[in-house]
VOBA-1610 file (N, C-alpha, C; in pm, whole numbers, padded with zeros to 5 digits, always signed):
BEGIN
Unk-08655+02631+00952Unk-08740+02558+00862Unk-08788+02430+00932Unk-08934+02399+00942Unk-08957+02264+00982Unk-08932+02191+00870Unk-08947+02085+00948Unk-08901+01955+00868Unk-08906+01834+00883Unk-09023+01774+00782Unk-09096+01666+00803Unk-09041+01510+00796Unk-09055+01448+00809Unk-08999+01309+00734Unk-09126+01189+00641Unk-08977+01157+00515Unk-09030+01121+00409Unk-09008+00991+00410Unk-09048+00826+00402Unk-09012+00733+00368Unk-08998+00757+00207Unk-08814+00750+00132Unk-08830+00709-00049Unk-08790+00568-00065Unk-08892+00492-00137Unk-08884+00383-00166Unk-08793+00361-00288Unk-08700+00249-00291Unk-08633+00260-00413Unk-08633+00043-00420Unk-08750-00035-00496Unk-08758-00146-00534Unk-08641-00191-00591Unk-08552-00260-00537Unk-08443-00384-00565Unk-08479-00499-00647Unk-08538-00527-00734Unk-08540-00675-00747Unk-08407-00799-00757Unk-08312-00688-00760Unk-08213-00794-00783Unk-08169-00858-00667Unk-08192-00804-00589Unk-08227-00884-00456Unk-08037-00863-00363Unk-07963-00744-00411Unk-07851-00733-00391Unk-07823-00616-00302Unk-07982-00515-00275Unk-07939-00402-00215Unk-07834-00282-00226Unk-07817-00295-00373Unk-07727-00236-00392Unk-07832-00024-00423Unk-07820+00032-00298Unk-07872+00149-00308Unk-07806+00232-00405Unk-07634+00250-00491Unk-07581+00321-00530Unk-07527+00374-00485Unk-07401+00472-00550Unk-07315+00561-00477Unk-07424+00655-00470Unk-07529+00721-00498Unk-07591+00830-00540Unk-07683+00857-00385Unk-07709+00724-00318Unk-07807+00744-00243Unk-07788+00817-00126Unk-07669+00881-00080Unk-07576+00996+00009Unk-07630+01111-00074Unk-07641+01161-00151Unk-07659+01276-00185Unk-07820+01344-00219Unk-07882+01255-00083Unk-08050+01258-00078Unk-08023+01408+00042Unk-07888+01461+00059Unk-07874+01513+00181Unk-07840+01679+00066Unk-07907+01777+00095Unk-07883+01874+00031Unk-07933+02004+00135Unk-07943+02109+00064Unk-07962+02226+00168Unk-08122+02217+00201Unk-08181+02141+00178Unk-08343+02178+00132Unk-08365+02022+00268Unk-08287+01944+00229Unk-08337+01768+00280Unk-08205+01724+00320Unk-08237+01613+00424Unk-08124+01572+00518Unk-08180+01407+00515Unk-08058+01295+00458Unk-08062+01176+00464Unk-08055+01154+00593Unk-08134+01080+00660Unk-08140+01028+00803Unk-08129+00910+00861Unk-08170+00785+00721Unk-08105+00694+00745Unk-08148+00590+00589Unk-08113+00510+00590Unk-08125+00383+00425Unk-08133+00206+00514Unk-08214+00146+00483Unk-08213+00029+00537Unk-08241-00054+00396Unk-08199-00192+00407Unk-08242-00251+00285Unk-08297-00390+00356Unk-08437-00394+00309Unk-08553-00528+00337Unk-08491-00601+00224Unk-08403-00715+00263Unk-08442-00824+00087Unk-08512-00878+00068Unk-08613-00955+00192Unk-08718-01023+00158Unk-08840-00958+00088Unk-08800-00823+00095Unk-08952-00742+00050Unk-08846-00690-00077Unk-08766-00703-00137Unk-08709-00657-00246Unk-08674-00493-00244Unk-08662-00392-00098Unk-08636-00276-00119Unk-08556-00189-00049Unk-08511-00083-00125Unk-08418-00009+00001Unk-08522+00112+00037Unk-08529+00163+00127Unk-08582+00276+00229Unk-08491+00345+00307Unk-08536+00489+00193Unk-08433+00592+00250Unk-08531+00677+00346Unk-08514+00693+00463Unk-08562+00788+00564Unk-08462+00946+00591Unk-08598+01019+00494Unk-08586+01201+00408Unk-08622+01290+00504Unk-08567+01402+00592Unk-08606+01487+00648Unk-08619+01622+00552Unk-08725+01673+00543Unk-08759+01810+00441Unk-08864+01853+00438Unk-08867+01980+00393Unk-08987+02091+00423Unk-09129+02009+00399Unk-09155+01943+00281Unk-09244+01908+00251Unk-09259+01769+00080Unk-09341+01732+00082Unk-09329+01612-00008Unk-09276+01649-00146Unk-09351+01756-00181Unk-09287+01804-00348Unk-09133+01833-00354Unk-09098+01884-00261Unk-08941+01891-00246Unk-08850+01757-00221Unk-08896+01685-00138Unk-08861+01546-00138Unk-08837+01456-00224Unk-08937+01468-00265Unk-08958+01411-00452Unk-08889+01494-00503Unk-08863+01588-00549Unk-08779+01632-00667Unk-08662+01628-00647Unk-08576+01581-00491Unk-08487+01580-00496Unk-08435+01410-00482Unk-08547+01325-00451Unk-08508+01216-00469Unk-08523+01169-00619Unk-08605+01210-00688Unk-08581+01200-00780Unk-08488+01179-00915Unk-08430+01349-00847Unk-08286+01383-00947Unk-08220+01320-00903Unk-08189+01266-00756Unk-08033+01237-00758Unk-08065+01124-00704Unk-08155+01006-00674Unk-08153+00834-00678Unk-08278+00827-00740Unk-08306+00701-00800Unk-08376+00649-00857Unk-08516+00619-00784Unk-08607+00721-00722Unk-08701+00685-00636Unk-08808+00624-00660Unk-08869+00559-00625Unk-09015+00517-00696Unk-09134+00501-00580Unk-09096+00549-00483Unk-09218+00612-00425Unk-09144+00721-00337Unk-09254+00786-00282Unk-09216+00862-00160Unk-09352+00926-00058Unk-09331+00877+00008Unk-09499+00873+00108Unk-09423+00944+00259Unk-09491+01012+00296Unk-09499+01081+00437Unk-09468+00997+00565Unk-09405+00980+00616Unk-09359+00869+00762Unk-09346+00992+00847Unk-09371+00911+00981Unk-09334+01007+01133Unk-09249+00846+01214Unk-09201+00948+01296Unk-09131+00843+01386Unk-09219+00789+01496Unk-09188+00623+01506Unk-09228+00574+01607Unk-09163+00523+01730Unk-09009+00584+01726Unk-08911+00593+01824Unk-08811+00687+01772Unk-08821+00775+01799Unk-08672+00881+01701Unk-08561+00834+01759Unk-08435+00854+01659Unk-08326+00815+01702Unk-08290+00899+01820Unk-08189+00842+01883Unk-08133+00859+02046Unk-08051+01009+01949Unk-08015+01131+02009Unk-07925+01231+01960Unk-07757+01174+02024Unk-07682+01234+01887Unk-07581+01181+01884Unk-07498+01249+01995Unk-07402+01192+02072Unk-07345+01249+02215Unk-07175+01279+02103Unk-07084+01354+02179Unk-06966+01387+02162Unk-06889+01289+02243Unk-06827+01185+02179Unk-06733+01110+02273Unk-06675+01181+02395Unk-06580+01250+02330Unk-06501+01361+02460Unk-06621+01453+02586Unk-06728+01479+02557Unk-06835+01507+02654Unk-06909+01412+02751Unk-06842+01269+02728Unk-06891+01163+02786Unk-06796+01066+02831Unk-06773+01017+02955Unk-06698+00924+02968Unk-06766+00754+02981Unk-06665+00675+02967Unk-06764+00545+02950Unk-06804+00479+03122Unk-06840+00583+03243Unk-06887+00509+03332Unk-07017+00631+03310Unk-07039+00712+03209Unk-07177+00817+03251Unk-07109+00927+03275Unk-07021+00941+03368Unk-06957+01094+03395Unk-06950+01182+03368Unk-06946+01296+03369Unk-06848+01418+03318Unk-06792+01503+03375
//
């Protein structure tokens, strides 16, 4: 399945960042949480959604956090892929 990425906006005003216990479970068989940052000066948290496509995104941010937007993002540096400690030693080696 490809799989796009979603910026879901979820507006804070309380200015506490508090995303919820709920906002982990943006990760389902359909969509994969990839990452949550919280801006306070801009009042919001931003969950970054990997999934087939926007209607699915939305309905699943929906049900399970409180979303109030969700707009289409691409990466402008993708994250580095995660290495296996034990496959790596700390001078580079293996």
């Amino acid at each position: 399945m490809a799989r796009r990425l979603f910026a879901v906006e979820r507006y804070d005003p309380s200015g506490d960042g508090d995303a919820g216990p709920a906002a982990p479970a943006l990760t389902t068989a359909e969509t994969r949480l990839v990452a949550a940052v919280h801006l306070p000066a801009d009042e919001v948290v931003i969950a970054l959604v990997e999934g087939p496509d926007a209607d699915t995104v939305a309905a699943v941010a929906t049900a399970r956090w409180r979303a109030d937007r969700v707009t289409p993002a691409r990466w402008l540096r993708p994250p580095a892929p995660e290495t296996d400690p034990d496959e790596t030693s700390t001078t580079g080696e293996q």
